[in-house]
LUMTIKOL-737996 format. One record per residue (C-alpha): residue in three letters; x, y, z. Coordinates in nm, 4 decimals. Layout:
N
voba_xx_yy_zz
ALA_X_Y_Z
...
This chain:
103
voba_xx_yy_zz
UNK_1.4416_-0.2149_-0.0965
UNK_1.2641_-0.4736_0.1057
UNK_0.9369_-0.3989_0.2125
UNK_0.8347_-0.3996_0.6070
UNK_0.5133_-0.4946_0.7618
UNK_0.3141_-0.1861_0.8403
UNK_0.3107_0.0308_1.1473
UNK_-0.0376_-0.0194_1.1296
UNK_-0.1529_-0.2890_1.3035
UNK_-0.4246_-0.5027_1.1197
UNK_-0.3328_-0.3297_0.7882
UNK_-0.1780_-0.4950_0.4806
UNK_0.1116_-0.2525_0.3229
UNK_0.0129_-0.1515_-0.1040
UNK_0.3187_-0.2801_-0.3058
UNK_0.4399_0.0949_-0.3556
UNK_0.4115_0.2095_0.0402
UNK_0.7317_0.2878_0.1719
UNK_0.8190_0.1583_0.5370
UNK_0.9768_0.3508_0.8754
UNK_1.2808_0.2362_0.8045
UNK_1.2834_0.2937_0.4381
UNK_1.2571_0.6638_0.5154
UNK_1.5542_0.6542_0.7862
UNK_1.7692_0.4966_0.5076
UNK_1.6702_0.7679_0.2342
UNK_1.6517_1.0969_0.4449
UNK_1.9959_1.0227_0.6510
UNK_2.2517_1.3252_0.7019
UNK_2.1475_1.6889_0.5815
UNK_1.7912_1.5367_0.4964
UNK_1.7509_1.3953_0.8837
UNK_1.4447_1.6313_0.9418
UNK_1.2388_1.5576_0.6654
UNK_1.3102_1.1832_0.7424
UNK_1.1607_1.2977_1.0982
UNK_0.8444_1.4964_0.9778
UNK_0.7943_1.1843_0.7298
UNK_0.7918_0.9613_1.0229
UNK_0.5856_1.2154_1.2063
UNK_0.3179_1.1981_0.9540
UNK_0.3470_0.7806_0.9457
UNK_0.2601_0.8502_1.3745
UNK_-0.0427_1.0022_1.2666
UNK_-0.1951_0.7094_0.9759
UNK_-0.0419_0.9238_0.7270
UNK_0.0314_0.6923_0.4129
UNK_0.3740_0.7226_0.2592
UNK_0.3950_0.6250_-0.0985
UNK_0.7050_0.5882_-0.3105
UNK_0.7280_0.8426_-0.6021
UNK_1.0427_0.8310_-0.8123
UNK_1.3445_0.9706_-0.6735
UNK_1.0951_1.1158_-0.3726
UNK_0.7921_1.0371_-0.1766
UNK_0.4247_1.1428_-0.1443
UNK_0.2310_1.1736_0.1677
UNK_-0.1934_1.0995_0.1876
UNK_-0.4326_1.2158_0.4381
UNK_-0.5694_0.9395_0.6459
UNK_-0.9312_1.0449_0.5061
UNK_-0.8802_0.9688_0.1211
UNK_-1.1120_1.0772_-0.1437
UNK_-1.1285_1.4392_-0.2891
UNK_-1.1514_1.6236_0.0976
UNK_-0.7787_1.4248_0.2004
UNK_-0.4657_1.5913_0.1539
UNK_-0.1315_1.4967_-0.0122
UNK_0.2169_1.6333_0.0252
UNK_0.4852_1.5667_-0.2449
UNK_0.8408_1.5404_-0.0998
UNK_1.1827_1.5386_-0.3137
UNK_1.4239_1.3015_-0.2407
UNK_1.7055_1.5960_-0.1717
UNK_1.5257_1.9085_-0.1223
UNK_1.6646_2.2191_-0.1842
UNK_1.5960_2.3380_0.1948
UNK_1.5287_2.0459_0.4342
UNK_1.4306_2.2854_0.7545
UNK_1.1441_2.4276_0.5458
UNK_1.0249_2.1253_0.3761
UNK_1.0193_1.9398_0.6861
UNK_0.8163_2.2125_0.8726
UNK_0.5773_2.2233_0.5745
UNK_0.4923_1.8802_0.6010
UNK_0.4279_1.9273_0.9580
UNK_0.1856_2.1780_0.9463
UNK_0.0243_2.0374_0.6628
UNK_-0.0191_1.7083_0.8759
UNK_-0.1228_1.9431_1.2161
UNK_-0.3630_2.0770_0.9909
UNK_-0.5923_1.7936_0.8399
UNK_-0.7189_1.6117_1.1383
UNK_-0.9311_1.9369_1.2184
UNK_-1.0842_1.8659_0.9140
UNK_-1.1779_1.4820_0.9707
UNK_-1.4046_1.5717_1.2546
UNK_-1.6114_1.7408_0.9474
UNK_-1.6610_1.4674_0.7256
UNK_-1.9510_1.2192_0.7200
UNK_-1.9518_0.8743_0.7256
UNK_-1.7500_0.5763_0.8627
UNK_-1.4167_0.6612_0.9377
């Protein structure tokens, strides 16, 4: 798969980010709305690395307070992994507003 310039502006994609379009191509047909949450999360400065046959999602904030998310390439429900990752990615901006330091 070709790599994409990031939806960030400014900000240099790591050799093992996956794009926007990436994730259309992988999570098409019964997998559509985990494709959308993943691109959901990407809105929000989530960063989408590729992991095998799957993906893994980081919290913006990094370090040992950030969240991840691991997401299989098929999973076994789609509706319930995709609202997972949502409210996993609802959840962690409360917790940036907590954290010292330069953001």
């Amino acid at each position: 798969m070709g790599r994409r310039p990031a939806l960030r502006t400014g900000v240099q994609m790591a050799q093992d980010e996956v794009s926007a379009a990436e994730i259309r191509k992988k999570y098409k047909g019964q997998y559509r709305c985990v494709g959308d949450a993943i691109l959901y999360a990407l809105s929000k400065d989530w960063v989408v690395r590729d992991q095998g046959h799957g993906v893994r999602l980081y919290c913006p904030c990094g370090g040992q307070l950030g969240r991840a998310v691991s997401v299989a390439g098929t999973p076994k429900f789609p509706g319930s992994c995709a609202k997972n990752i949502r409210r996993t990615v609802d959840k962690c901006p409360d917790d940036h507003d907590l954290i010292p330091g330069p953001r």
